[in-house]
N, C-alpha and C positions, 0 to 999 in steps of 0.2 A: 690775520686774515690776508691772505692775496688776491691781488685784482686779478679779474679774468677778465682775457686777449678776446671782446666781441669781436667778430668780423665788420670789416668796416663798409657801412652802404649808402653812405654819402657819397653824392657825384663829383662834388668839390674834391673830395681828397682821394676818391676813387681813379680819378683820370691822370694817368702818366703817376701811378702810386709806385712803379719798377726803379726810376729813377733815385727814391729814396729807399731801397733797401742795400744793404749789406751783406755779404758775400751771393749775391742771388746769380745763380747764370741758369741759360736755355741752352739745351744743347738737344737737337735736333725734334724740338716740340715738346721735350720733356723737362720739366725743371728739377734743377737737381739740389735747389738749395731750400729756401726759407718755405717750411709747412707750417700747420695750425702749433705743432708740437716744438719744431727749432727756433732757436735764438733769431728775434727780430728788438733790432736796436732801436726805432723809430716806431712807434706806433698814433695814430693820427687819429684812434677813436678817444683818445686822451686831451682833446681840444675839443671845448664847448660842450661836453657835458663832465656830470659827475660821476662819484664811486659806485650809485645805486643807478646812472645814465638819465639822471634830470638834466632836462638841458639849461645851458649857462649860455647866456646873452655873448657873442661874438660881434665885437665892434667894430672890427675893421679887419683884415688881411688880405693876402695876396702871394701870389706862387708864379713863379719864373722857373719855366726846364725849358731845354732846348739841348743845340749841338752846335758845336764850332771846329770843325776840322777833328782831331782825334778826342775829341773830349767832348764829354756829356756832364750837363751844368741842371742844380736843382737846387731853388733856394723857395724855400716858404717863412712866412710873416703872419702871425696872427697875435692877434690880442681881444683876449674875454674880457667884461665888464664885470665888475664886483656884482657879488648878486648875495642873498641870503645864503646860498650853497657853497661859499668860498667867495676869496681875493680874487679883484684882477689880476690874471696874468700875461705875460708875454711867451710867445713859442716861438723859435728858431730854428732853422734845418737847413744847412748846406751841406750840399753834397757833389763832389767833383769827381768822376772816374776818366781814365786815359785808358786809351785803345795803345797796346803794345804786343809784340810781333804780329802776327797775321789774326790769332786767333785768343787773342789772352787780354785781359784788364787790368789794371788795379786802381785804388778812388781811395779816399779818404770821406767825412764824414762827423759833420759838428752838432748839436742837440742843443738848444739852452731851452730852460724853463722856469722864466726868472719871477716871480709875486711884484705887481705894480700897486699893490693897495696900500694905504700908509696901515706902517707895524710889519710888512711884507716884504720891503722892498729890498733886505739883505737876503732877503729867502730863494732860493736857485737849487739846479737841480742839470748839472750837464755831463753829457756825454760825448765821448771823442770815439772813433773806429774808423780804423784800416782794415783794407782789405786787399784781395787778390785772386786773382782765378786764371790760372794759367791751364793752356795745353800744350805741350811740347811731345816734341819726335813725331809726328804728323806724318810723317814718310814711311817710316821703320812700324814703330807702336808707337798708338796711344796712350798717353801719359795724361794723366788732368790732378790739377792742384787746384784744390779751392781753399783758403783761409782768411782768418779774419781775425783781428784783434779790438776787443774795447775797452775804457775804462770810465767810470761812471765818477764824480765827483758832485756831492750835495751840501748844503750852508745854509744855516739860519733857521726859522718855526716849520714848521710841518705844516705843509698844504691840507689843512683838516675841514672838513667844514663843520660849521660852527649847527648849533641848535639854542635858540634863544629858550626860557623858559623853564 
């Protein structure tokens, strides 16, 4: 069975949600990358609740985006509490893009999803992606490159949750 992509309608992770995606660009009000149907590396409705959307006890987190000169900065921190529906876990997301020539990006982009419950705590689940979105010849023709690369690496028990009984 695979999980389906809810839309996400939490405010917490709604606000400044651009920051953490992956090859996403706007080009002149229209967006040309990440729909319901494309590749989305980070998805946020995957913290604090479960496979059937019970929700799971979130204990502590916190999200830093901003800008410093050509670079756009996004790091989130959470941590669920052990509940009957699974291990506590820890989530992680940084994500860095650089503004280069006039009109073009490229960022990089980390994931962890590590189990904090005892019997868990080798248990992870991370992701790494590059990207890129260039325009070039801006004078002459328009040119646009969008790409992205990721690779997924996982270890240890399977985030399952349990059924006592």
């Amino acid at each position: 069975r695979f999980s389906l992509f809810f839309p996400e309608k939490r405010d917490f992770f709604m606000e400044n949600d651009g920051v953490f995606s992956l090859g996403d660009i706007t080009i002149r009000n229209y967006r040309t990358g990440s729909s319901p149907r494309d590749f989305k590396l980070f998805h946020s409705r995957r913290i604090g609740l479960s496979d059937d959307r019970q929700p799971i006890p979130i204990a502590v987190g916190g999200r830093l985006t901003g800008k410093a000169g050509d670079f756009e900065l996004g790091i989130l921190e959470m941590q669920t509490q052990r509940s009957e529906l699974g291990p506590g876990e820890n989530f992680a997301v940084a994500r860095l893009r650089k503004n280069v020539l006039s009109s073009s990006d490229v960022g990089v982009m980390f994931i962890n999803r590590q189990g904090t419950s005892e019997g868990f705590t080798e248990s992870y689940n991370r992701s790494f992606g590059v990207d890129a979105n260039l325009q070039l010849l801006r004078n002459m023709v328009e040119l646009r490159c969008r790409c992205q690369f990721a690779v997924a690496q996982k270890h240890g028990a399977e985030f399952i949750r349990r059924t006592d009984g």
